[in-house]
C-alpha positions as CSV (number, residue, x, y, z in Angstrom):
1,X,126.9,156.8,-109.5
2,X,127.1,155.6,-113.4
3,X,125.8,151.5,-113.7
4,X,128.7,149.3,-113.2
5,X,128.7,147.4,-116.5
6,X,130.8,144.5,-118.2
7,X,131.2,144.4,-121.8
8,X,128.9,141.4,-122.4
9,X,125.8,143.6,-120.5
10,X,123.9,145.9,-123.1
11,X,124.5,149.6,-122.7
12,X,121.8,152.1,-121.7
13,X,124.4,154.7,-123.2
14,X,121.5,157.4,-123.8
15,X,119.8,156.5,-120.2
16,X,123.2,157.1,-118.0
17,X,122.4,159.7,-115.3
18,X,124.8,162.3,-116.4
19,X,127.6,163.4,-113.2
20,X,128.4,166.6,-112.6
21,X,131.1,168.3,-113.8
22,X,133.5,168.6,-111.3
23,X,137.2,170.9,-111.0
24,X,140.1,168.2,-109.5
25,X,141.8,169.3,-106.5
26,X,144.8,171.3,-107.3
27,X,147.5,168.7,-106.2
28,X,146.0,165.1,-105.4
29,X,148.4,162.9,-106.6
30,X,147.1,159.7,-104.8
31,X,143.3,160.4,-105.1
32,X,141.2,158.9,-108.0
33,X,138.0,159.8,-109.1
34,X,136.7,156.7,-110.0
35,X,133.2,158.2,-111.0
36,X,133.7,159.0,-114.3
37,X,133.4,162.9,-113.4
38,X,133.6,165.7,-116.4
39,X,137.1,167.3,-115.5
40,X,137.8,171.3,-116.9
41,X,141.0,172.5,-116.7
42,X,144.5,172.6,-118.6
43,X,145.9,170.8,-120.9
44,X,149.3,170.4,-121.8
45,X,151.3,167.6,-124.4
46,X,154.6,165.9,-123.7
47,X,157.5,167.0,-125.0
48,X,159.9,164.9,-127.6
49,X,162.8,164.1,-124.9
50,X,159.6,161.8,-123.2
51,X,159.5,159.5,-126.4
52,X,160.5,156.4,-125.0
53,X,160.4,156.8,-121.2
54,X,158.7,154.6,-119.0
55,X,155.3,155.4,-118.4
56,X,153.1,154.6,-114.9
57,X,151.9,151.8,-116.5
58,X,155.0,150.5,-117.7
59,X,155.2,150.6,-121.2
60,X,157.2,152.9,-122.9
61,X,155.8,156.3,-124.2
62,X,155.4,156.8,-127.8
63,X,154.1,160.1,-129.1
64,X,152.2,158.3,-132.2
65,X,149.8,156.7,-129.6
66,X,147.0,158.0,-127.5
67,X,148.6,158.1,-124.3
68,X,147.5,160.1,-121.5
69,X,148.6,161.2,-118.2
70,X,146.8,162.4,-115.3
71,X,146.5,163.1,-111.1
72,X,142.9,161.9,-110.8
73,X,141.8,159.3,-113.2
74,X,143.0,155.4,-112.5
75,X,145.5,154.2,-115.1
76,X,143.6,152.3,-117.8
77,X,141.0,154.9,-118.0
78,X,139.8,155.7,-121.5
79,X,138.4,159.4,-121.8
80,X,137.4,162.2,-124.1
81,X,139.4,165.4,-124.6
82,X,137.9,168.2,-125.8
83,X,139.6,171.5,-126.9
84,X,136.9,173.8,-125.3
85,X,138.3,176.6,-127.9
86,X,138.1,174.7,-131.3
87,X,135.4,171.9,-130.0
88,X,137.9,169.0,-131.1
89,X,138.1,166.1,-129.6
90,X,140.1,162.9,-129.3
91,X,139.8,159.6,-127.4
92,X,142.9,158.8,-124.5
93,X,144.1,155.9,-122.7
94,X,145.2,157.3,-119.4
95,X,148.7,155.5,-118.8
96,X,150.9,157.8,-116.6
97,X,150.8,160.1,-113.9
98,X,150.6,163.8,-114.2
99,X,150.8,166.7,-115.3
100,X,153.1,168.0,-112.2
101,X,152.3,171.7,-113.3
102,X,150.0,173.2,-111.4
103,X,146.8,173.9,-112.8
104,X,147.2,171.4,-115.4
105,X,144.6,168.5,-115.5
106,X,145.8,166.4,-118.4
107,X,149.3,165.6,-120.3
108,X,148.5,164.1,-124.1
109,X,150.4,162.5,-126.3
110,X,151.6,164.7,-129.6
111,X,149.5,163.0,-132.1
112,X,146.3,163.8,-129.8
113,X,147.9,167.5,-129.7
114,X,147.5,167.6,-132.9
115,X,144.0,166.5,-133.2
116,X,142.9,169.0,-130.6
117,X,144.7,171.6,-132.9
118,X,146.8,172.5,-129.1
119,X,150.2,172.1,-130.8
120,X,151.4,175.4,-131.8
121,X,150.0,176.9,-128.1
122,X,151.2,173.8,-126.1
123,X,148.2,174.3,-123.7
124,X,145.0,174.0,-124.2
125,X,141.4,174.8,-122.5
126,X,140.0,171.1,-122.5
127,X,136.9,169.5,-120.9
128,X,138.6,165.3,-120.1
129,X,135.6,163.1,-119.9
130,X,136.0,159.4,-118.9
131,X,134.3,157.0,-121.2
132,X,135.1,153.6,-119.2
133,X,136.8,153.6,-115.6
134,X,138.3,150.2,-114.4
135,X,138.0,149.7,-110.8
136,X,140.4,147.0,-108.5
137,X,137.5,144.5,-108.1
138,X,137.4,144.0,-112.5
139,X,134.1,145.9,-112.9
140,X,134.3,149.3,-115.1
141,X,132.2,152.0,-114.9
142,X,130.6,154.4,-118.0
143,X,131.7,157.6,-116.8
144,X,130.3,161.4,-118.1
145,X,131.7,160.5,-122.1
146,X,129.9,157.5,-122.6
147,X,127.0,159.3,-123.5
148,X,129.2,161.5,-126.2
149,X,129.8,158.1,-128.0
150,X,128.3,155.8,-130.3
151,X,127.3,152.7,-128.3
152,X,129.5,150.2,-130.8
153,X,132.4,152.7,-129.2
154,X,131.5,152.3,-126.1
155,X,131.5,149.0,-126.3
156,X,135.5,148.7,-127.2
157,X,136.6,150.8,-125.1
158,X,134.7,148.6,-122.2
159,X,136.3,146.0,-123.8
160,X,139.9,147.7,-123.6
161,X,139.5,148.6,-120.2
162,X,138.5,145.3,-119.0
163,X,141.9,143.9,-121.3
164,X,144.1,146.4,-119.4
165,X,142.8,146.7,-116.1
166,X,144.9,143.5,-114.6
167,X,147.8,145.4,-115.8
168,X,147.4,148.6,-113.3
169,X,145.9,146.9,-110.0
């Protein structure tokens, strides 16, 4: 298991034991994985009639932000999604629940389709890997990103995920 790590502790970003990469089960819906496991799978982007809608979290969706949604990782999660096809990659704040299609691992917002270049397919081959975890007791985890990142990045989005986490537990 990554060190458990507040935003005032230095980062051993390029010493973190690296997870494995690990499939999510099919349909957990209640589950978390709270380890900060690499994630392959589907991705997919919401549509234009979500703009608006209340998200998990709840505040309202709006496709200009970097909102995520998914089964496994706990709201307030901020991760890495990687278009395995075209190697881009954008940074997520998981804030909803989903994607409720099977085999689909991650819902993005349509400015992050657009960085990923997933747009025009609507689906995507992505690799999602957390970068800070919040957990109920306040302490947030580096998870299999982290080490992707340059440690100033790192260190906001500890520093987001700590600001958040109250909201979602």
């Amino acid at each position: 298991m990554p060190p458990r790590l507040s935003a005032t502790t230095q980062h051993p970003v390029a010493q973190l034991n690296q997870p494995p990469v690990v499939a999510p089960p099919p349909l957990a819906l209640t589950d978390t994985d709270g380890y900060g496991r690499t994630q392959i799978g589907k991705a997919s982007y919401y549509a234009h009639k979500f703009a608006g809608r209340t998200m998990a979290d709840g505040r309202k969706y709006a496709p200009k932000g970097r909102a995520a949604a998914s089964k496994t990782l706990p709201l307030g999660t901020i991760a890495k999604v990687t278009d395995l096809d075209t190697d881009k990659s954008a940074l997520v704040l998981v804030e909803d629940r989903g994607p409720y299609v099977r085999g689909r691992i991650i819902d993005v917002s349509a400015t992050v389709a657009e960085a990923l270049e997933m747009k025009d397919a609507g689906v995507a081959h992505v690799a999602v890997k957390p970068v800070a975890v919040p957990h109920p007791n306040g302490t947030v985890t580096l998870g299999s990103g982290a080490d992707e990142l340059p440690p100033g990045a790192v260190a906001r989005a500890i520093l987001m995920t700590e600001r958040l986490a109250p909201m979602f537990h």
